[in-house]
C-alpha positions in Angstrom: -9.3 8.2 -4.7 -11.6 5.6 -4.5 -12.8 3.2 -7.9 -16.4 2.0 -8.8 -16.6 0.0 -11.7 -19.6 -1.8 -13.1 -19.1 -4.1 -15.9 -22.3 -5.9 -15.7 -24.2 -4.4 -18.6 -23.1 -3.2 -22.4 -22.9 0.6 -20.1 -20.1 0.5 -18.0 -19.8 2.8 -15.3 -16.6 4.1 -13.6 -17.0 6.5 -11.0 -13.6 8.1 -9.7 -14.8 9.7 -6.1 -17.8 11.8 -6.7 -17.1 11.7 -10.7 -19.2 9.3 -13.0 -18.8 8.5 -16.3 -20.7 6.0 -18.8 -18.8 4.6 -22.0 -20.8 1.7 -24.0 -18.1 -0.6 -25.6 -19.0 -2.7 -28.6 -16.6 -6.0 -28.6 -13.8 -4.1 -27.3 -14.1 -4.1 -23.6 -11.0 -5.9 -23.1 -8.8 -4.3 -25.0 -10.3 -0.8 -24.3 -11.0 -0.6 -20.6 -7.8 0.0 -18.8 -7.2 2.9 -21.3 -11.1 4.1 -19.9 -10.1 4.1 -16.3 -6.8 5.8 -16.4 -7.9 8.5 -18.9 -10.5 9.5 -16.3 -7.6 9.4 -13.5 -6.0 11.5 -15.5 -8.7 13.5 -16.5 -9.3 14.0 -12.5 -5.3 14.8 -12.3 -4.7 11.6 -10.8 -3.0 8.5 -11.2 -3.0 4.3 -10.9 -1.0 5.2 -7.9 -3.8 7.7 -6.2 -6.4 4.9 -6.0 -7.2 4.2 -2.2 -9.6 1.4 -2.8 -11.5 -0.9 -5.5 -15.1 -1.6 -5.2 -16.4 -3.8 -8.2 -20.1 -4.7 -9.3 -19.4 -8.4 -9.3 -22.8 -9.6 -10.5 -24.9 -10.8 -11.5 -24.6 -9.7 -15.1 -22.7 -10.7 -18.7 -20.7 -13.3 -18.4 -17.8 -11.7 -20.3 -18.8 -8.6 -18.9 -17.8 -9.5 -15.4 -14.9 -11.9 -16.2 -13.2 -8.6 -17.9 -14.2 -6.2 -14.9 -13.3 -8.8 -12.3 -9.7 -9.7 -14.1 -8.9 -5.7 -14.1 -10.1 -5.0 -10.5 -8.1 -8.1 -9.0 -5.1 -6.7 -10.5 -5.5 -3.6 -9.9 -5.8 -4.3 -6.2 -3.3 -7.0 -6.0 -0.4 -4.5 -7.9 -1.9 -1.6 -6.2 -1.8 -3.2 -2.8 -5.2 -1.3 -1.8 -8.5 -3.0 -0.6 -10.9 -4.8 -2.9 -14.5 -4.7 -1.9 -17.8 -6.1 -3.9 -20.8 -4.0 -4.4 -22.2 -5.2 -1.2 -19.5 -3.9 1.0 -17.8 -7.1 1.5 -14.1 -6.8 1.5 -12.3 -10.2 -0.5 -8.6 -11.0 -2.0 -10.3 -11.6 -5.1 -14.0 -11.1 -6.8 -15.2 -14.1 -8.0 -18.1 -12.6 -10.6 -21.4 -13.9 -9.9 -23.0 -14.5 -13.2 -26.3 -14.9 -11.9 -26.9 -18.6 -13.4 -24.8 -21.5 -14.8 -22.5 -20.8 -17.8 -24.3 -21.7 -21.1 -21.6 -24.1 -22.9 -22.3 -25.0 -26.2 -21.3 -28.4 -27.1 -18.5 -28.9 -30.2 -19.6 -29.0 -33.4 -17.6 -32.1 -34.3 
């Protein structure tokens, strides 16, 4: 079974195959997502261990957005031992999110 995510916007998309499915998470992406995906593989009557392949919408997009989605693809792949590719086809070890510009870094208060 093959994995889409897109964690670029507040919508994240998953599509498992020919199955899509939208969930908008507030601040709880992180702890949330991994319970998403394997819900829907479930859903589908599949599991972590039916994946055939990653692909990942790595950017550009939110910052924590993509660091999330990129974090839970790369080890998803890496455990999984199945092939990563980004949104553009390319096959890589590991997505490096492409936030589109510089990171905004406020300076300390004190």
């Amino acid at each position: 079974m093959k994995l889409y995510l897109d964690t670029s916007t507040d919508q994240t998309i998953l599509k498992l195959d020919d199955h899509e499915y939208t969930h908008t998470f507030a601040n709880d992406l992180a702890e949330k997502l991994l319970e998403f995906i394997h819900d829907k593989l479930t859903l589908n009557g599949q599991d972590w261990h039916d994946l055939s392949e990653i692909t990942f919408m790595s950017g550009p997009g939110s910052f924590t957005g993509l660091r999330i989605g990129a974090s839970i693809v790369n080890t998803l792949s890496h455990e999984l031992n199945i092939p990563l590719y980004d949104h553009h086809g390319n096959q890589h070890q590991i997505i490096i999110p492409d936030y589109g510009r510089p990171a905004n870094i406020s300076q300390p208060k004190k």
